[in-house]
Structures are given as C-alpha cells and as structure tokens.
PyMOL Python script that loads the backbone (N, CA, C, O; Angstrom):
from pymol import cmd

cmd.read_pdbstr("""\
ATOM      1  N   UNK A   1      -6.112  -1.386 -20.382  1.00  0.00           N
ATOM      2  CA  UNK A   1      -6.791  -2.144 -19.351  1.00  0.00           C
ATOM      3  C   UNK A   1      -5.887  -2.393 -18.152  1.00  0.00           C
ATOM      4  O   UNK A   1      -6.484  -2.196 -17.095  1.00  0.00           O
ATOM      5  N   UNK A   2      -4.873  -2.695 -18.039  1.00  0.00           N
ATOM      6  CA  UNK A   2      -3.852  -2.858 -17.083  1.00  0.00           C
ATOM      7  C   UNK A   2      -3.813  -1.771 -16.495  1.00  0.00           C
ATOM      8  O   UNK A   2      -3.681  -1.896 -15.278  1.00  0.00           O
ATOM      9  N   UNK A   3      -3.893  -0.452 -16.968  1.00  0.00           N
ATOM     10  CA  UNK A   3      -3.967   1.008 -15.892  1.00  0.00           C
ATOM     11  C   UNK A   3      -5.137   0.760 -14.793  1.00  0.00           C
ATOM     12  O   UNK A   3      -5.104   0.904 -13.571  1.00  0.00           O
ATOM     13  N   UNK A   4      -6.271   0.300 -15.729  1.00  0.00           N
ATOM     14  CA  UNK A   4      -7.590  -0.133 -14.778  1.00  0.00           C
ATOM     15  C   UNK A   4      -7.239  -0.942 -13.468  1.00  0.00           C
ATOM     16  O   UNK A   4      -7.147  -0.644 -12.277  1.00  0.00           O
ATOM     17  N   UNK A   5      -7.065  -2.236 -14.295  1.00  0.00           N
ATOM     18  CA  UNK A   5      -6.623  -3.075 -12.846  1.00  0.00           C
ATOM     19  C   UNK A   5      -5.543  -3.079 -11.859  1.00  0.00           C
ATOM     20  O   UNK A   5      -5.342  -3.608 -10.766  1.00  0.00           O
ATOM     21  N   UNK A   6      -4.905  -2.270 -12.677  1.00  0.00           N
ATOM     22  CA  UNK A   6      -3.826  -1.559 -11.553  1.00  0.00           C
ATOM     23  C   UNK A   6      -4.426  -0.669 -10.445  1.00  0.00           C
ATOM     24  O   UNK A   6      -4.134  -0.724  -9.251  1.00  0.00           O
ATOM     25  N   UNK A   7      -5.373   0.216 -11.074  1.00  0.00           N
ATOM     26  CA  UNK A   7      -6.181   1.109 -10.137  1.00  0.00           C
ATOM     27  C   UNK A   7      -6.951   0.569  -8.932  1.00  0.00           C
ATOM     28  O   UNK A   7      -6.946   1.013  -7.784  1.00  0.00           O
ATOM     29  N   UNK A   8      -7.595  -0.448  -9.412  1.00  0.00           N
ATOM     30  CA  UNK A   8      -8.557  -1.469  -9.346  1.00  0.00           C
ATOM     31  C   UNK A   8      -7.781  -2.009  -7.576  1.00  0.00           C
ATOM     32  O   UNK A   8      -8.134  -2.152  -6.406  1.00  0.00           O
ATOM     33  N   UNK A   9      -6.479  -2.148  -8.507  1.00  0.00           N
ATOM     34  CA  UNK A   9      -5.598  -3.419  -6.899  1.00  0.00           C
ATOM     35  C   UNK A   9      -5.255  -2.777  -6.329  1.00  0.00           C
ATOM     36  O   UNK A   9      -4.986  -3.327  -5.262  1.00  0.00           O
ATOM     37  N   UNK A  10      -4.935  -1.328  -6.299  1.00  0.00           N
ATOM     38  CA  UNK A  10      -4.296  -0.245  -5.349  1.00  0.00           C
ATOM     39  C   UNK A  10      -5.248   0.217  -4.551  1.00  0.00           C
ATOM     40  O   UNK A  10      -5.034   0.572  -3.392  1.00  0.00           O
ATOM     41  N   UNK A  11      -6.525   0.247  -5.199  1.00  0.00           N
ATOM     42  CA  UNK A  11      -7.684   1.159  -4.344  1.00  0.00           C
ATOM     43  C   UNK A  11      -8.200  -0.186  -3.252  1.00  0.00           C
ATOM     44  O   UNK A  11      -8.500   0.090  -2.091  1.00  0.00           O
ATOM     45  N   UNK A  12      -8.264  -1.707  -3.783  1.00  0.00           N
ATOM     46  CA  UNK A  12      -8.270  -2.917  -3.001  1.00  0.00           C
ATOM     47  C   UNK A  12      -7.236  -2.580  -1.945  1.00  0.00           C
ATOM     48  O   UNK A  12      -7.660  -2.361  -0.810  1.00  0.00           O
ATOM     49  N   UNK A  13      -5.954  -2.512  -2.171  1.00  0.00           N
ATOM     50  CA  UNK A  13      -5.267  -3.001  -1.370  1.00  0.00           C
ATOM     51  C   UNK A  13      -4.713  -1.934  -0.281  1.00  0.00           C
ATOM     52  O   UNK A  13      -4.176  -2.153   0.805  1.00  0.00           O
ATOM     53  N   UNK A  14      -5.115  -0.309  -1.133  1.00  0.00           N
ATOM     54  CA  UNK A  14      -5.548   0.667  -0.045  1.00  0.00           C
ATOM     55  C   UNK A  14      -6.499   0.367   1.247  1.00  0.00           C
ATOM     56  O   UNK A  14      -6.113   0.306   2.415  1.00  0.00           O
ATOM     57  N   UNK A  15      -7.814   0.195   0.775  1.00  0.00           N
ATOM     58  CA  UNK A  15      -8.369  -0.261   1.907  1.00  0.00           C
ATOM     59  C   UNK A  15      -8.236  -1.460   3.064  1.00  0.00           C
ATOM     60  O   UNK A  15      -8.526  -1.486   4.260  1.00  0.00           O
ATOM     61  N   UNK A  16      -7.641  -2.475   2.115  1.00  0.00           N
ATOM     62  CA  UNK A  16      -7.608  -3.549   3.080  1.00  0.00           C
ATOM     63  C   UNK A  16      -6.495  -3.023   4.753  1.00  0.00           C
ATOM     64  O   UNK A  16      -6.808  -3.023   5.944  1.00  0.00           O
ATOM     65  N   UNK A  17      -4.752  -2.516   3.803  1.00  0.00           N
ATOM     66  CA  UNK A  17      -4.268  -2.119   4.906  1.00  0.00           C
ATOM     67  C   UNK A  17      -4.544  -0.750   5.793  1.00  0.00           C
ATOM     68  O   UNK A  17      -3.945  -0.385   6.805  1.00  0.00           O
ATOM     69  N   UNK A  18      -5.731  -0.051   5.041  1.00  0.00           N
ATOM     70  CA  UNK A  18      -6.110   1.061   6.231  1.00  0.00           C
ATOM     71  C   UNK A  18      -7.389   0.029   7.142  1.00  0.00           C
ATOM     72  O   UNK A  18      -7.610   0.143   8.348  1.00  0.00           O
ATOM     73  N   UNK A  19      -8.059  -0.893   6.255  1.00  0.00           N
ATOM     74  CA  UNK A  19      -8.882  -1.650   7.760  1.00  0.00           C
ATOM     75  C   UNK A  19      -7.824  -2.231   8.586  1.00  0.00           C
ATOM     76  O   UNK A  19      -8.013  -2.347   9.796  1.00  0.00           O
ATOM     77  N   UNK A  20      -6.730  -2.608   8.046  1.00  0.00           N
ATOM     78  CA  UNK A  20      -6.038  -3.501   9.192  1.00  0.00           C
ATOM     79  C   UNK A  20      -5.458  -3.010  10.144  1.00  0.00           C
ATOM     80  O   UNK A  20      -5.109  -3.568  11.184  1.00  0.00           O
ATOM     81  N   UNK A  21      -5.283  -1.533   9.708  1.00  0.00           N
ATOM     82  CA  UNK A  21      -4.215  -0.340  11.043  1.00  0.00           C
ATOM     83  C   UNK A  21      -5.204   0.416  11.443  1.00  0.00           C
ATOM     84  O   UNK A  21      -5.921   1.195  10.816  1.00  0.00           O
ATOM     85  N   UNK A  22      -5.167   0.030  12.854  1.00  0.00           N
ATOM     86  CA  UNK A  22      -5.868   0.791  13.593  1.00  0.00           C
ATOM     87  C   UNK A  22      -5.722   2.359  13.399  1.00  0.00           C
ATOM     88  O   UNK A  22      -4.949   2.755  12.526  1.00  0.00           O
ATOM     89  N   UNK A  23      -6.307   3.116  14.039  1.00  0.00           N
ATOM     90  CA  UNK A  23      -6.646   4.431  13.905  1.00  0.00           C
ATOM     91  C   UNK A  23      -7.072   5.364  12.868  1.00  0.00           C
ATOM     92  O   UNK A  23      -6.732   5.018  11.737  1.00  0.00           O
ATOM     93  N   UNK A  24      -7.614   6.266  12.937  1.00  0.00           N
ATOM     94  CA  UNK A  24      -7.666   7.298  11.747  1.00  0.00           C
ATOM     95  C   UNK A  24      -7.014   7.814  10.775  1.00  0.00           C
ATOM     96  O   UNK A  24      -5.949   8.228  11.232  1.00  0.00           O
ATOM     97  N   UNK A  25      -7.107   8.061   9.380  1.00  0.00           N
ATOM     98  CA  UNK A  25      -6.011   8.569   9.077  1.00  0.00           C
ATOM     99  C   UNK A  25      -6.991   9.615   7.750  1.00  0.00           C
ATOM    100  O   UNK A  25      -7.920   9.407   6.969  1.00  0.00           O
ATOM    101  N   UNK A  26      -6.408  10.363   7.993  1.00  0.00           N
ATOM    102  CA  UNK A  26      -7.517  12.019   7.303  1.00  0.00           C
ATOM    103  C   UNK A  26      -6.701  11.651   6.035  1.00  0.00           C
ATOM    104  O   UNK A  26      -5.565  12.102   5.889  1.00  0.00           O
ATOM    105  N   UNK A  27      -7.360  10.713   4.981  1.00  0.00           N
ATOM    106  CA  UNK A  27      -6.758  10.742   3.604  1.00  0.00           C
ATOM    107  C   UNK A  27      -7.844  10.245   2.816  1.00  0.00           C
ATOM    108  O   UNK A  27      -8.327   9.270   3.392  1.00  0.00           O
ATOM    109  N   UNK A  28      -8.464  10.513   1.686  1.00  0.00           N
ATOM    110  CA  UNK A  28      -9.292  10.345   0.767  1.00  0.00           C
ATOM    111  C   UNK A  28      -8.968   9.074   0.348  1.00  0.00           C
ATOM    112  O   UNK A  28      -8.012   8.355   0.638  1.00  0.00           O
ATOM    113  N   UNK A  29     -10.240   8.851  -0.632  1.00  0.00           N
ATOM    114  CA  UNK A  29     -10.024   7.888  -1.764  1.00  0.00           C
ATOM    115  C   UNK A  29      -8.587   7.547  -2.507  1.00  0.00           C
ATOM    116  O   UNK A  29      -8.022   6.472  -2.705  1.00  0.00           O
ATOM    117  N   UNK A  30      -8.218   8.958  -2.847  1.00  0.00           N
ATOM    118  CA  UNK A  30      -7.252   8.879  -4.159  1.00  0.00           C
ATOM    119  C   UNK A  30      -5.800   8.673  -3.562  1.00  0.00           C
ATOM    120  O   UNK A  30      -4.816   8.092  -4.022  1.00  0.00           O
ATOM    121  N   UNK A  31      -5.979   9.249  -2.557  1.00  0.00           N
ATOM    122  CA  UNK A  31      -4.420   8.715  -1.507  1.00  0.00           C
ATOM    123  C   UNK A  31      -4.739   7.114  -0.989  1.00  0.00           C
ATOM    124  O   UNK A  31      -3.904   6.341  -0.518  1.00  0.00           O
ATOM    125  N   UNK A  32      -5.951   6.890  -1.179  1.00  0.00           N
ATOM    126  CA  UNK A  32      -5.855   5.331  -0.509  1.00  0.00           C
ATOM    127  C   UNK A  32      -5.433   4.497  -1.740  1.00  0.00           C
ATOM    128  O   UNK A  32      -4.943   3.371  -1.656  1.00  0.00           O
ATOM    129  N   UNK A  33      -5.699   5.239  -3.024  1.00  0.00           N
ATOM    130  CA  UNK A  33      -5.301   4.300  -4.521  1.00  0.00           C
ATOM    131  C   UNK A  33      -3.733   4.182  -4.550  1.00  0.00           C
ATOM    132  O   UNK A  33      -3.056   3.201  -4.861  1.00  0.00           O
ATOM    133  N   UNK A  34      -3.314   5.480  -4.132  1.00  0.00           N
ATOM    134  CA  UNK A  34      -1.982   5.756  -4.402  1.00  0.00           C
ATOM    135  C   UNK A  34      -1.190   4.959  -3.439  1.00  0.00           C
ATOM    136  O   UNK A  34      -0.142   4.440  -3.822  1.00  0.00           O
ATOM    137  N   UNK A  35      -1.572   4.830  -2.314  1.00  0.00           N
ATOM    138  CA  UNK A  35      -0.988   4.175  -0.936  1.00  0.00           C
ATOM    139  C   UNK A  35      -1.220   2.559  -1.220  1.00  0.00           C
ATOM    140  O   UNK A  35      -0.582   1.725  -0.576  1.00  0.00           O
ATOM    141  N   UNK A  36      -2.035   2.241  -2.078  1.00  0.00           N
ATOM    142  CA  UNK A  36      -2.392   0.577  -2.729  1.00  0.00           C
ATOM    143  C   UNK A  36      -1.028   0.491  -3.546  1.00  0.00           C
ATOM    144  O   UNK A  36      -0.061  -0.252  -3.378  1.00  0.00           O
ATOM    145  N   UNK A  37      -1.256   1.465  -4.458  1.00  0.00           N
ATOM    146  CA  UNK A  37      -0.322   1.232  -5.943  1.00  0.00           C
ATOM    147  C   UNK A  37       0.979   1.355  -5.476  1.00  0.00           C
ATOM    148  O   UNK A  37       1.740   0.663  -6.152  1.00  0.00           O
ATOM    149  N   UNK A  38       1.652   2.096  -4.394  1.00  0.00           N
ATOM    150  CA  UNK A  38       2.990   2.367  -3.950  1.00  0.00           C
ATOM    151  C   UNK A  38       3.509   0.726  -2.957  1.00  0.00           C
ATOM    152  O   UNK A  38       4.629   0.223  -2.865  1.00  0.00           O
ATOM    153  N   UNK A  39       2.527   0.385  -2.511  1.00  0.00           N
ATOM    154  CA  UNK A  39       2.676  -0.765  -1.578  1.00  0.00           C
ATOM    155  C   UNK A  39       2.534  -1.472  -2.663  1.00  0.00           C
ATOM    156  O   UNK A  39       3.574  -2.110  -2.498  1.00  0.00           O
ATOM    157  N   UNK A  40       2.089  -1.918  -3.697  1.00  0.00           N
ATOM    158  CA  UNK A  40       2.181  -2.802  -4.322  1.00  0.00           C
ATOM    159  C   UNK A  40       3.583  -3.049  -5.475  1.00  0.00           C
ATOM    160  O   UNK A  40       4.066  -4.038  -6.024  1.00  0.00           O
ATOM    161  N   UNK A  41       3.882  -1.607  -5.470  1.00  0.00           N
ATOM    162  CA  UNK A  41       5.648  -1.369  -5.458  1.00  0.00           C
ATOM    163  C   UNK A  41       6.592  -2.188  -4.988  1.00  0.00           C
ATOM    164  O   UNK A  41       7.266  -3.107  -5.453  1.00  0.00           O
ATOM    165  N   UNK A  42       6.469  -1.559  -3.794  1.00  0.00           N
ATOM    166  CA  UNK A  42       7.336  -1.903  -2.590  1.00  0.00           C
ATOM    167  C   UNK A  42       7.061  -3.007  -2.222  1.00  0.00           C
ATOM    168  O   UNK A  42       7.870  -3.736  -1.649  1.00  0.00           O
ATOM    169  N   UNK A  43       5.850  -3.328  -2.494  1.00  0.00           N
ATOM    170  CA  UNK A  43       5.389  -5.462  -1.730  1.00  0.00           C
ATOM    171  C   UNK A  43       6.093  -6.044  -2.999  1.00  0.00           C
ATOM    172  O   UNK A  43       6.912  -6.898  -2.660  1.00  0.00           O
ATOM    173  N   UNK A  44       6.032  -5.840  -4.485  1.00  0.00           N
ATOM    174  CA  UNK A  44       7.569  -6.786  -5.403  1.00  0.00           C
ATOM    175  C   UNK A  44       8.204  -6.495  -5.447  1.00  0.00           C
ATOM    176  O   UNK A  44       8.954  -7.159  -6.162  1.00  0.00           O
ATOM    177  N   UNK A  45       8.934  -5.038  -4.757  1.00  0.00           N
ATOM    178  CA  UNK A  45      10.754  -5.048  -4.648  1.00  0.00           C
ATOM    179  C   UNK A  45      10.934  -6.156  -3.750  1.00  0.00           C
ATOM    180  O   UNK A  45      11.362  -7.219  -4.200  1.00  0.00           O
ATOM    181  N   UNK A  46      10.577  -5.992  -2.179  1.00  0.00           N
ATOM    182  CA  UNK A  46      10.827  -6.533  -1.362  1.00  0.00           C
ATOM    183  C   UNK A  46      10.481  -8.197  -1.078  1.00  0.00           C
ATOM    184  O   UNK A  46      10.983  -8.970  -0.262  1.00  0.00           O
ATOM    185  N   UNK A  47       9.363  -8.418  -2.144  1.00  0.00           N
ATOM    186  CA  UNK A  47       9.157  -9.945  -2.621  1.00  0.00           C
ATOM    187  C   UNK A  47      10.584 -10.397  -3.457  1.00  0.00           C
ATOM    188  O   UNK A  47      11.326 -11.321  -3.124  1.00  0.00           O
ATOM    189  N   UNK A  48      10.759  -9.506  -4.616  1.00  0.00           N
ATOM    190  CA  UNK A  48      11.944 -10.162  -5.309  1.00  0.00           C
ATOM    191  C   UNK A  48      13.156 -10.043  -4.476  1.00  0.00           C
ATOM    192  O   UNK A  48      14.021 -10.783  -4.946  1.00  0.00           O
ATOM    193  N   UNK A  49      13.440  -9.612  -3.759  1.00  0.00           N
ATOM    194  CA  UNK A  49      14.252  -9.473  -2.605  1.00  0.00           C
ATOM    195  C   UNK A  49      14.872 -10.391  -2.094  1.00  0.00           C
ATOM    196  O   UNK A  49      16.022 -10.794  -2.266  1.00  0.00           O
ATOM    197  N   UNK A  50      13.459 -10.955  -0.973  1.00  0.00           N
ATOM    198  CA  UNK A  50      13.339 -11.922  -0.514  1.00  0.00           C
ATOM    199  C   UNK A  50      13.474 -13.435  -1.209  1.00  0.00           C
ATOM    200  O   UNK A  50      14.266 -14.345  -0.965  1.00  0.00           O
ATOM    201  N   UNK A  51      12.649 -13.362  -1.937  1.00  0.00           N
ATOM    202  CA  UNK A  51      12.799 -14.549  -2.956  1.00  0.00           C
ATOM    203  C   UNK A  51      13.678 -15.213  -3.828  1.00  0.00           C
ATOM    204  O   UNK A  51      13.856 -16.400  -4.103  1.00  0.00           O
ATOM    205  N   UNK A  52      14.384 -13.738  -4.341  1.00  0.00           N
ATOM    206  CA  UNK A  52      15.631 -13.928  -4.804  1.00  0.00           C
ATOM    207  C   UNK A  52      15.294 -13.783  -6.511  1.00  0.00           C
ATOM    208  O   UNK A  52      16.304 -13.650  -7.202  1.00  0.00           O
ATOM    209  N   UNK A  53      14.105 -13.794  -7.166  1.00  0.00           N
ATOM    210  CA  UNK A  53      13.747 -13.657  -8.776  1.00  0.00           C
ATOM    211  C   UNK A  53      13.478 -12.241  -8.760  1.00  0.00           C
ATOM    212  O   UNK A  53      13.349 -11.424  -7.848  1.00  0.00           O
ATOM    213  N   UNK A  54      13.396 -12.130 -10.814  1.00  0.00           N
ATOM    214  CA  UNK A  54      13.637 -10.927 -10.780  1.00  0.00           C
ATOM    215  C   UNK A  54      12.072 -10.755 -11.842  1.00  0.00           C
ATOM    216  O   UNK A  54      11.619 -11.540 -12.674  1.00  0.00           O
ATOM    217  N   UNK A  55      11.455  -9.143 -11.292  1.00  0.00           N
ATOM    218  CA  UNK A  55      10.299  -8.566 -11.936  1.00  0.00           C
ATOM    219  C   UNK A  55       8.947  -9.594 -11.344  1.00  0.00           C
ATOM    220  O   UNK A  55       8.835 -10.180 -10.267  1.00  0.00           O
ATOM    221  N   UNK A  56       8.309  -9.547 -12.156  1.00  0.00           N
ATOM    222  CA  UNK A  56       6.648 -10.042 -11.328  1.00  0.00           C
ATOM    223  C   UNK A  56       5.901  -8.768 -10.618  1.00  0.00           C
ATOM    224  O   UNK A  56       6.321  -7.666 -10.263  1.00  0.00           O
ATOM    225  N   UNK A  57       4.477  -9.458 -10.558  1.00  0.00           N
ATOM    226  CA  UNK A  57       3.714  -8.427  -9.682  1.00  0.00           C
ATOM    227  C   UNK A  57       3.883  -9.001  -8.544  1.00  0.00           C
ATOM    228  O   UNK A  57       4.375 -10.097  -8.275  1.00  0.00           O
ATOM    229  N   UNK A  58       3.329  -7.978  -7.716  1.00  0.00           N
ATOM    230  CA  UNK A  58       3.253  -8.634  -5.893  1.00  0.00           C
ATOM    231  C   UNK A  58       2.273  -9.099  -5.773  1.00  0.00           C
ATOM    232  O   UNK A  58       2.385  -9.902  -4.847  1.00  0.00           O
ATOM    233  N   UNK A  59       1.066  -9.112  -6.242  1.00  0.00           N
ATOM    234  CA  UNK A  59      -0.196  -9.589  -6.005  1.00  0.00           C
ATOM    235  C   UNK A  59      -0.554  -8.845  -4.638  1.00  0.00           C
ATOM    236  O   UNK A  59       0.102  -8.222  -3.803  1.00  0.00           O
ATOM    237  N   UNK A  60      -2.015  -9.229  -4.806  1.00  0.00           N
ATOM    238  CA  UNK A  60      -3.002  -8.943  -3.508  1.00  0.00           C
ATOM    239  C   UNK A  60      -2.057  -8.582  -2.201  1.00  0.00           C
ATOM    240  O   UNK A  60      -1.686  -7.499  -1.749  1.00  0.00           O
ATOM    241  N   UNK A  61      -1.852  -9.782  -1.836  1.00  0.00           N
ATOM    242  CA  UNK A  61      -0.796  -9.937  -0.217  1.00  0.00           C
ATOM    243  C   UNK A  61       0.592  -9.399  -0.369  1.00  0.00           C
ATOM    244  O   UNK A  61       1.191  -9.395   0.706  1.00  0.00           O
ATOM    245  N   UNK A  62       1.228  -8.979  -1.302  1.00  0.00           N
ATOM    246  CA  UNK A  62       2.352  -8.544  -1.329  1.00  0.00           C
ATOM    247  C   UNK A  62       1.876  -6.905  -1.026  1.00  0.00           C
ATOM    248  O   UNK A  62       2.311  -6.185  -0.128  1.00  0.00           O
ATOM    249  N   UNK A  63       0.890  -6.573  -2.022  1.00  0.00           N
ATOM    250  CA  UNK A  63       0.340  -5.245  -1.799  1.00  0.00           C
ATOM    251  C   UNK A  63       0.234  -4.506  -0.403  1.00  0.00           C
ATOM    252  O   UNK A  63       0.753  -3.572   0.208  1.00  0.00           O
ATOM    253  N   UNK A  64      -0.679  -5.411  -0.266  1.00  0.00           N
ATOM    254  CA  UNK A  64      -1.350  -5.233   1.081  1.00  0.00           C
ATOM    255  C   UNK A  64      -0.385  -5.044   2.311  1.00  0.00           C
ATOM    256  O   UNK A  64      -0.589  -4.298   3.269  1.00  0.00           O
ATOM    257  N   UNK A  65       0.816  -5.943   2.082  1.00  0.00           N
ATOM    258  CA  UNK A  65       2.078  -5.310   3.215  1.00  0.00           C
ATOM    259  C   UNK A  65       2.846  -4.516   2.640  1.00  0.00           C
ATOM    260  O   UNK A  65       3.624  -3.859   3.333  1.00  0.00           O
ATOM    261  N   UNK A  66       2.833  -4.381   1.371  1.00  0.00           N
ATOM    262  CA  UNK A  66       3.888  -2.528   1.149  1.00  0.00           C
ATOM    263  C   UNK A  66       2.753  -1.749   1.492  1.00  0.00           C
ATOM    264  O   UNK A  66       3.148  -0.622   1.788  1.00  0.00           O
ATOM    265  N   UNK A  67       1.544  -1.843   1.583  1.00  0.00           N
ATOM    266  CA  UNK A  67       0.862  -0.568   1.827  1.00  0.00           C
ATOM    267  C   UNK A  67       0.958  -0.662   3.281  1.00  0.00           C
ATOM    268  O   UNK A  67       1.708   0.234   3.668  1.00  0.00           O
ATOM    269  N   UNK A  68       0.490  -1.409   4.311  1.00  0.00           N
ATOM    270  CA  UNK A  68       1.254  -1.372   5.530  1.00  0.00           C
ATOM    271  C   UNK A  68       2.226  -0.873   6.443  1.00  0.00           C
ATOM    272  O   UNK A  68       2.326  -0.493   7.610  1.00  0.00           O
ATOM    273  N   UNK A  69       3.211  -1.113   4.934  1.00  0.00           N
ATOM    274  CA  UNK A  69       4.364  -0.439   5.863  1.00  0.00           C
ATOM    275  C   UNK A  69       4.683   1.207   5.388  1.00  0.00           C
ATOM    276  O   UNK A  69       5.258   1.961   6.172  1.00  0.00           O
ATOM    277  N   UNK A  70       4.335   1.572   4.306  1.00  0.00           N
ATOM    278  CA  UNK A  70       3.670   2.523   3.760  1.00  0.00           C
ATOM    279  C   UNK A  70       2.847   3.523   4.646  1.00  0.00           C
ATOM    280  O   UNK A  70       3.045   4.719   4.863  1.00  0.00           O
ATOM    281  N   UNK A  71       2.045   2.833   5.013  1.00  0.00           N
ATOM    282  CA  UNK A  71       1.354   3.839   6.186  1.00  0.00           C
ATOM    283  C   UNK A  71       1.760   3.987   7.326  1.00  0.00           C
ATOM    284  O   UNK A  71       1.399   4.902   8.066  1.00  0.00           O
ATOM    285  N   UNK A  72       2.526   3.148   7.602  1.00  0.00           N
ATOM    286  CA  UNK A  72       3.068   3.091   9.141  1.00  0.00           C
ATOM    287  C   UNK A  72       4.210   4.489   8.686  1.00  0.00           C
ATOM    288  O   UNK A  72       4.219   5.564   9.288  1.00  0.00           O
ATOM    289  N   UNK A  73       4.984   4.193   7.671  1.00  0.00           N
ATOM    290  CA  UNK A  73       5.931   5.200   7.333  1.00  0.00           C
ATOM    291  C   UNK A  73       5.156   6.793   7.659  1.00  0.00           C
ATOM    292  O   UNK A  73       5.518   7.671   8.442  1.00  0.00           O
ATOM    293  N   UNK A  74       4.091   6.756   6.827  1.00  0.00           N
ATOM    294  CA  UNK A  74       3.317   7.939   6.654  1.00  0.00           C
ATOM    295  C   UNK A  74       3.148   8.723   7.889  1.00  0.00           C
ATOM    296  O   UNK A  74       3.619   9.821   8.184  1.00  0.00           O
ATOM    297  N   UNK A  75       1.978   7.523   8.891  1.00  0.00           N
ATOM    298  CA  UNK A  75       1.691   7.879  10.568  1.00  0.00           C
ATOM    299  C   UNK A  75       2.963   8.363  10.956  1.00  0.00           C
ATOM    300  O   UNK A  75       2.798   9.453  11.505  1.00  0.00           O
ATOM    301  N   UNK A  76       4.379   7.984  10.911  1.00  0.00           N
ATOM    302  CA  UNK A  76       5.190   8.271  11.709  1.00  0.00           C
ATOM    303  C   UNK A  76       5.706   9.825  11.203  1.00  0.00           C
ATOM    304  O   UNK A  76       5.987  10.716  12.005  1.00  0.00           O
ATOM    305  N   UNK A  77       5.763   9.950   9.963  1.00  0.00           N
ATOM    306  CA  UNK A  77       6.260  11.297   8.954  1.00  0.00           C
ATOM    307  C   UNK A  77       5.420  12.217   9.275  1.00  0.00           C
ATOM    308  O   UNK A  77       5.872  13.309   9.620  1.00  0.00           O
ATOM    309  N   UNK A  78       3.850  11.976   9.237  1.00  0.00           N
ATOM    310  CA  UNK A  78       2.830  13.286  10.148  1.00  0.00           C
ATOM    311  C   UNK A  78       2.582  13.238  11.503  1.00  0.00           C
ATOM    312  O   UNK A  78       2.102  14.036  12.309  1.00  0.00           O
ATOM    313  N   UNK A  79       2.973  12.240  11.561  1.00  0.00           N
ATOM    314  CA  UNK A  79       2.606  12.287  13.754  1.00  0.00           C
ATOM    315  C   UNK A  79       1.472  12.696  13.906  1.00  0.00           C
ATOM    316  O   UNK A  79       0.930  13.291  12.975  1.00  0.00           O
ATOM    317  N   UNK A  80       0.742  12.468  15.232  1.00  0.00           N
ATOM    318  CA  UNK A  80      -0.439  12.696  15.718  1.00  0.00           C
ATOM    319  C   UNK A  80      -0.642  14.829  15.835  1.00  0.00           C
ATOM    320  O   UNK A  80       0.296  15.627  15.831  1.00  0.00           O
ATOM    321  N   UNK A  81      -1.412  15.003  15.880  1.00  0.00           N
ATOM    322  CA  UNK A  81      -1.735  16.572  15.447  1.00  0.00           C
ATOM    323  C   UNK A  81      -3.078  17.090  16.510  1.00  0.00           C
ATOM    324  O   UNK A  81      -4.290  17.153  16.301  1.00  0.00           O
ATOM    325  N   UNK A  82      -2.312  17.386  17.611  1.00  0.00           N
ATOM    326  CA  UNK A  82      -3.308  17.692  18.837  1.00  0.00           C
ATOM    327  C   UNK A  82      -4.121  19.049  18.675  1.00  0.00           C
ATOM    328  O   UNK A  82      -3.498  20.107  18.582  1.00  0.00           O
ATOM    329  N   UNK A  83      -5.422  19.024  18.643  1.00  0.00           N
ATOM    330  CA  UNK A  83      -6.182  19.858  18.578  1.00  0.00           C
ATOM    331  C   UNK A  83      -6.498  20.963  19.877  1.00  0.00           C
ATOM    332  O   UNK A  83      -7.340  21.850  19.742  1.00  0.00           O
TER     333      UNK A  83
END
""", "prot")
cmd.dss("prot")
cmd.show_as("cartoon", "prot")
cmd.util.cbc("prot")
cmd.orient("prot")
C-alpha cells in the first residue's frame, strides 16, 4: 500500500508544481508521477537539511517544492526548442 500512496503523492504533487510553473512542458502523466516522487525526495533531503532531523517524509508542501525545483532544473537542461 505505501507504493500506492507514494504514487498517489507524486502524481498530486506532479501536478500541483506543473500548475504552478508557468508554461508548457511536453511530458505525460508518468513523468509528472516521477517529477512528484523525485521532488518529494529532494523536498526531505532538503527539509532534513534545513531543519536539522534525520529521515521523515516531506509531505504534500515539501513535495511540491522539490518538484519545483525539479522542473525548473529540467526547463533549463532542455531549453526552449524553436520550431
């Protein structure tokens, strides 16, 4: 069950930070799960980090800014692609 709701918070927290960044970005469903689940990585390294404790989930809002910065990483790694 934890694979589920893991899926569950990545594919949440995929979408939330692709509504929050402006522009397009040509990536499916399953990259938006993966781009949830990686930000939600990176949102409790950088929580325990900050915070100073060790392990935990990031929850929702921790997610939601590793996927953020996650995509910003991404946008900058493919750059815009003039037709």
């Amino acid at each position: 069950m934890n694979i589920i709701w893991m899926l569950i918070l990545g594919l949440i927290a995929g979408v939330i930070a692709r509504f929050l960044m402006p522009g397009k970005d040509p990536m499916g469903w399953i990259m938006t799960i993966v781009l949830g689940i990686a930000g939600s990585f990176l949102g409790g390294f950088l929580g325990n980090m900050l915070l100073g404790t060790e392990g935990g989930p990031a929850g929702l809002i921790g997610a939601v800014i590793g996927a953020i910065i996650l995509l910003l990483i991404y946008r900058m790694a493919v750059g815009r692609k003039t037709v």
